[in-house]
N, C-alpha and C positions, 0 to 999 in steps of 0.2 A: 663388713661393718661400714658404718657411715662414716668412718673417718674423725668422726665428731670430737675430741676430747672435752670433759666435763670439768669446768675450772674454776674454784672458789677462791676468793680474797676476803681479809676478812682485817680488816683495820680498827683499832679500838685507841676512843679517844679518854679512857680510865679502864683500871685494870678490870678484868673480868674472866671468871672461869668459862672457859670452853670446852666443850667436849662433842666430839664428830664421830658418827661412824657410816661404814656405808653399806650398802641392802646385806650382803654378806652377815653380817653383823663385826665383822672386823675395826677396832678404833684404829681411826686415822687421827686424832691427834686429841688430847687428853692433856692439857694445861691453864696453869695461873696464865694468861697475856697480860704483860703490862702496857702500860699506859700508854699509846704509842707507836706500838709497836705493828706491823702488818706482815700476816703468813700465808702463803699461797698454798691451797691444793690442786694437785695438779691430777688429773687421768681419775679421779672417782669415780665409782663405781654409781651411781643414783638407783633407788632414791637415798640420799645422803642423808641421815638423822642427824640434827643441830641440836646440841641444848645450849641459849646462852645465860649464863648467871647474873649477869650485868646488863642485859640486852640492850639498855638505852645505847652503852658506850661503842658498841659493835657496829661498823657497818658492813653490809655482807652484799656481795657481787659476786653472783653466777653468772658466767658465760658471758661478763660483760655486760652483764644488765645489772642494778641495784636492785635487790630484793627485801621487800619493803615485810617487815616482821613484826608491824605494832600490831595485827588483830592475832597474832603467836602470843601475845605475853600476856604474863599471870603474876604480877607481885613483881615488878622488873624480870623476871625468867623465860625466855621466849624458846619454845620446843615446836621445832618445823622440820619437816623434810624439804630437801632441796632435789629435782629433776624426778617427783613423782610422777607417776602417769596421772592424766586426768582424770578423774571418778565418771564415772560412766552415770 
């Protein structure tokens, strides 16, 4: 392998439901966040499915890049994958 590992942060500045899984379909994390608060995942598996319930309050960093989620959202709810392969 490339060594790579695949690394999300996810900081919220109001609380907001989160819910993560990755290509597996396995959830990696499945909670209320509050207000505040910042959770790191670490070695995901991509592509990473995100749903955020609050989506404004989330800010979300892959790999050290911010990943920008406003054309994700639907009613404040932003549903993206994270380290998809490109659509061909």
């Amino acid at each position: 392998s490339s060594g790579k590992t695949n690394n999300v942060v996810l900081r919220l500045s109001a609380d907001s439901c989160v819910v993560s899984s990755e290509a597996s379909g396995k959830e990696v994390l499945y909670e209320l966040m509050r207000a505040g608060s910042t959770r790191v995942l670490e070695s995901v598996q991509p592509p990473l499915q995100v749903v955020l319930g609050n989506s404004p309050a989330v800010t979300v960093e892959y790999n050290g890049t911010l990943f920008d989620q406003s054309r994700f959202i639907t009613n404040g709810v932003a549903r993206f994958a994270l380290g998809a392969a490109a659509r061909q």
